[in-house]
C-alpha positions in Angstrom: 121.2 102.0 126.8 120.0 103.1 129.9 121.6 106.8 130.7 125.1 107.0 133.0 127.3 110.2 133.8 130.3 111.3 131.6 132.6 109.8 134.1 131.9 107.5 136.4 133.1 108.5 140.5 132.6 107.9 143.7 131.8 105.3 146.3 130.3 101.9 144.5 129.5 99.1 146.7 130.1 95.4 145.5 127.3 93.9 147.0 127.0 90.5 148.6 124.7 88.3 148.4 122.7 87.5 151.2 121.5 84.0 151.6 118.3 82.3 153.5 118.3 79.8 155.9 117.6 76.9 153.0 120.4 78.3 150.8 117.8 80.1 148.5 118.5 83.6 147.4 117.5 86.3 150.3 115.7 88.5 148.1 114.2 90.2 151.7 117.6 90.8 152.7 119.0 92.3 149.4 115.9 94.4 149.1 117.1 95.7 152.7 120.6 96.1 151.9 119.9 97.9 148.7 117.8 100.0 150.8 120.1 100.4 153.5 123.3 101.5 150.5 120.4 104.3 148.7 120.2 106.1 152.6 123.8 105.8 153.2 124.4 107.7 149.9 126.2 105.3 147.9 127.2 106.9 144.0 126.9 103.2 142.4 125.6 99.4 143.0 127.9 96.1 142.0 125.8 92.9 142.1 126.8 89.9 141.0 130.4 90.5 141.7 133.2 88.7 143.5 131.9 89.7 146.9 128.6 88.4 145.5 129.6 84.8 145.4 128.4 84.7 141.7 131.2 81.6 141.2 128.3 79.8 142.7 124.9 81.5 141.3 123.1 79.9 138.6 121.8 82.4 135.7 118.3 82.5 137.0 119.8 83.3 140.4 121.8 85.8 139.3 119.1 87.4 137.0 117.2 87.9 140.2 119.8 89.6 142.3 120.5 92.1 139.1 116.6 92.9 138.8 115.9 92.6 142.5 118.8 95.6 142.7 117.5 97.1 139.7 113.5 97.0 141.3 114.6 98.7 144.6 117.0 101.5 143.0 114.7 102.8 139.9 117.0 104.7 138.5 118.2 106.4 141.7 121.6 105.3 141.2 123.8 103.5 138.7 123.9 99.7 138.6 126.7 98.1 137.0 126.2 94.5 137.4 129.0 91.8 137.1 128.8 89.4 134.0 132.6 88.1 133.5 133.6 84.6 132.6 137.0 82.9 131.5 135.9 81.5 127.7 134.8 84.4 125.5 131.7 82.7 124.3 130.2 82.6 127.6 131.4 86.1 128.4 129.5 87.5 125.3 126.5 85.7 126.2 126.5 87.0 129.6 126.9 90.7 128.3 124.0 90.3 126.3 121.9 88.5 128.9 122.8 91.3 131.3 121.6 94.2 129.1 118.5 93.0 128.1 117.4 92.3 131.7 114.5 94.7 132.9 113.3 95.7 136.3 110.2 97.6 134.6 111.2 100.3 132.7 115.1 100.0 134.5 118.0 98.8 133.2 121.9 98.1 134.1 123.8 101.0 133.3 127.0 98.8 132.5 128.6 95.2 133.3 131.5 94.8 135.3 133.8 91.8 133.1 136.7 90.5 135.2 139.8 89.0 133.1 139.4 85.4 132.6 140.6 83.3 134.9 142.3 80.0 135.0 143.2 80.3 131.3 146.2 82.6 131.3 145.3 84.2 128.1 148.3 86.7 127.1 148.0 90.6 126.7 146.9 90.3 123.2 144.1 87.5 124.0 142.5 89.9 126.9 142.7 92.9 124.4 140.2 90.6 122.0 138.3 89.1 124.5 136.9 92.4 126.1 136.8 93.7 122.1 134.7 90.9 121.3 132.6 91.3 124.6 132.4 95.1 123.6 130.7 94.2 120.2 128.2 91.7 122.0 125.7 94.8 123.4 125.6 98.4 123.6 126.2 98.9 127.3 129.1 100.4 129.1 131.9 98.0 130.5 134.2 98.4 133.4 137.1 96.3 133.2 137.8 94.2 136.6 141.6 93.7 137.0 142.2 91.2 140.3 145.6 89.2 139.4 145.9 87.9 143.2 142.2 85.6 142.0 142.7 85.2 138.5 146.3 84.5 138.0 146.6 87.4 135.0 147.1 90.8 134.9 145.8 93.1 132.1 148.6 95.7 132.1 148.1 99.5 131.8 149.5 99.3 128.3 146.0 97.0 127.5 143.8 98.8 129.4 145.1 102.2 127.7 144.8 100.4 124.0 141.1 99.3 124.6 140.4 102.6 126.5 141.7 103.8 123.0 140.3 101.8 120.4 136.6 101.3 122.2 134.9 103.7 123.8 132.1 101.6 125.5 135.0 100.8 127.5 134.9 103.5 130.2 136.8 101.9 133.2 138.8 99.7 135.3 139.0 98.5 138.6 142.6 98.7 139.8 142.8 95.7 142.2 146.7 94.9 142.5 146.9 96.7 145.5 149.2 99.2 143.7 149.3 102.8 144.0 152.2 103.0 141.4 150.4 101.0 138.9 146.8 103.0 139.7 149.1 106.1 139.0 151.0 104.7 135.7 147.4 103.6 134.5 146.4 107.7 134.8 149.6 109.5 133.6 149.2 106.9 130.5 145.2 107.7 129.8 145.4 111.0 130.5 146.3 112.7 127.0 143.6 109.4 125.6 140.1 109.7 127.2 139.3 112.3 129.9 136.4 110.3 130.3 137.5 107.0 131.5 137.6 106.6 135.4 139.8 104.8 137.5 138.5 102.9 140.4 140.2 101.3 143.5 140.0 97.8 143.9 141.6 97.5 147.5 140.0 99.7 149.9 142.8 101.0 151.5 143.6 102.8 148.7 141.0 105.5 148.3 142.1 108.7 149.5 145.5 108.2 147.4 143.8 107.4 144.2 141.7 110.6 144.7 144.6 112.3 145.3 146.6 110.8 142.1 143.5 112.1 139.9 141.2 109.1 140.5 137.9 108.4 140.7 136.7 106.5 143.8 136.2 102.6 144.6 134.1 99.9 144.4 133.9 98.8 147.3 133.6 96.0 150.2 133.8 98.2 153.1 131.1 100.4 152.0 128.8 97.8 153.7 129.6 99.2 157.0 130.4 102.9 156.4 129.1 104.0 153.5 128.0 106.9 154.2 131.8 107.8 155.6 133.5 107.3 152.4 130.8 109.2 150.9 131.4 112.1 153.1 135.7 111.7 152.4 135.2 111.9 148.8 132.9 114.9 149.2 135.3 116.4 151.8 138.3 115.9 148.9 136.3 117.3 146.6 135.1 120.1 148.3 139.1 121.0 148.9 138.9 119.9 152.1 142.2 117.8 152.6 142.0 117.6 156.4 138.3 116.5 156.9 139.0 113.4 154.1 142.2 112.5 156.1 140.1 112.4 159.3 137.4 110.0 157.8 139.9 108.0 155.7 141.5 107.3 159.0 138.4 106.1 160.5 137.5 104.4 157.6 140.8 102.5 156.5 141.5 100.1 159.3 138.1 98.3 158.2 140.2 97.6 154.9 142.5 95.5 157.3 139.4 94.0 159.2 137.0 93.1 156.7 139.8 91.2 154.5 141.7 89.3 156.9 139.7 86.0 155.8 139.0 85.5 151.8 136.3 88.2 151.1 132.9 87.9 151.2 133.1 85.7 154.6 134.7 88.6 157.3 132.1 91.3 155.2 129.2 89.0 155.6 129.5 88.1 159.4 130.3 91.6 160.4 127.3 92.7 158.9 125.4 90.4 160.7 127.2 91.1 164.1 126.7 95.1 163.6 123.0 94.5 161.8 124.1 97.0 159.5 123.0 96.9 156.1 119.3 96.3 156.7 120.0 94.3 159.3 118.6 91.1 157.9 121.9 89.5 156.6 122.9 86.7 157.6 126.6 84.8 158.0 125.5 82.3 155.2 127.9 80.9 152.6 128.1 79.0 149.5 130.3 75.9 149.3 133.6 76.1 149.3 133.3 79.0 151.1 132.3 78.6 155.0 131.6 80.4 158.0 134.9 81.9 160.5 135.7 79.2 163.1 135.2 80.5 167.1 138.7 81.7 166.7 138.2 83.6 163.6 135.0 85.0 164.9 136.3 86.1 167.9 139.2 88.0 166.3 136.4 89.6 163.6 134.5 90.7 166.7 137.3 92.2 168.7 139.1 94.1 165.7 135.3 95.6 164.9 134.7 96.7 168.7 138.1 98.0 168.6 137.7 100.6 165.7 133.9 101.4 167.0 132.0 99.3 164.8 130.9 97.3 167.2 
């Protein structure tokens, strides 16, 4: 099991995944962007997650993007790479596939496992199917709770039981978009494991959580100003209140912009208006998702000029 910290913090960007001009993986442009997250500072990497469009990667494809992330970051960071699926059997399979995947001597320091989907499984079916996904390897798992895409919701009363009962579980990512629940989850855990972290889900929500007793994000924004939330968390850490405030309110009004379409699609094109991130993405999308219409676009492009990103 490749080595992580106690507790996991900070800002962890959910990468995308950029695409080349005859659909193929971009593995020049996710080399760059990799890159590009390592200067800005970034505490983690995500691949393979929801902004990764891995609803619509095959295995192999996904393999590469893992040990393409894994080849460029050599330890330098955590990478904690998605492997979630809605039947149990598959889930299992992808936990094991992702920790035995090699990028010479690196490794994934975890897998991020989203609730299943589509099935609607109760409280007591999610509590077994991350236990059984648990047992599969020896790896770390952070639990990905998105109710708004799944149609469930694993309730802090389940996340505190298998925080409890298995300790390869070491933490969520809050993405209900509510503080409240982000600070029942804490006040819950915190006589349980001092060791599980509690990470946003919605970026809009960082500087709170951090106040609450949090631990940081994982992140869509991060694209574009990584190396901002980096400096607000070290600014709240370091006790200073008012130089977080000042970058959070830089910062926050991207959480607006770069989710006003279904996310990856504003994230993408504004990296490729801004050529941030490397600047070889591109504004390419898997079926059924699809590029902004002139409208759209034009809306992305003033509300990035408009908050100096542009």
């Amino acid at each position: 099991m490749s080595p992580t910290p106690k507790k996991l913090r900070g800002i962890w960007t959910a990468l995308v995944t950029p695409f080349a001009a005859d659909g193929s993986v971009d593995v020049d442009a996710l080399d760059a962007l990799v890159r590009d997250q390592l200067e800005q500072g970034l505490h983690g990497l995500v691949p393979c997650g929801t902004t990764g469009e891995t609803a619509t990667l095959s295995v192999a494809e996904q393999d590469l993007v893992i040990t393409t992330t894994l080849g460029v970051v050599k330890g330098a960071v955590p990478v904690v790479a998605g492997a979630g699926a809605n039947d149990t059997r598959q889930a299992v399979d992808n936990h094991k596939r992702v920790a035995a995947l090699r990028s010479g001597t690196h490794q994934v320091s975890g897998a991020l496992h989203v609730t299943p989907w589509y099935n609607k499984p109760t409280q007591e079916g999610l509590y077994r199917h991350f236990r059984a996904v648990a047992d599969a390897a020896d790896i770390p798992i952070i639990l990905y709770n998105v109710p708004g895409r799944t149609g469930v919701d694993l309730l802090p009363e389940t996340i505190v039981r298998l925080a409890k009962d298995e300790k390869k579980i070491v933490a969520v990512k809050e993405a209900t978009g509510s503080v409240q629940r982000s600070q029942d989850i804490l006040n819950k855990l915190a006589s349980i494991r001092a060791d599980f972290s509690v990470f946003s889900g919605d970026d809009g929500h960082i500087l709170s959580l951090l106040a609450l007793g949090g631990d940081g994000v994982i992140s869509v924004t991060s694209h574009l100003c990584g190396r901002e939330l980096v400096q607000m968390v070290r600014a709240f850490d370091d006790g200073d209140l008012r130089g977080a405030q000042a970058l959070s309110r830089k910062t926050s009004p991207l959480s607006t912009t770069i989710f006003f379409r279904s996310n990856p699609i504003p994230v993408k094109t504004a990296l490729a208006l801004t050529g941030r991130g490397g600047g070889k993405i591109a504004a390419r999308f898997r079926l059924p998702l699809c590029p902004l219409d002139e409208s759209e676009l034009a809306q992305l492009k003033k509300m990035l000029t408009a908050d100096g990103w542009l």
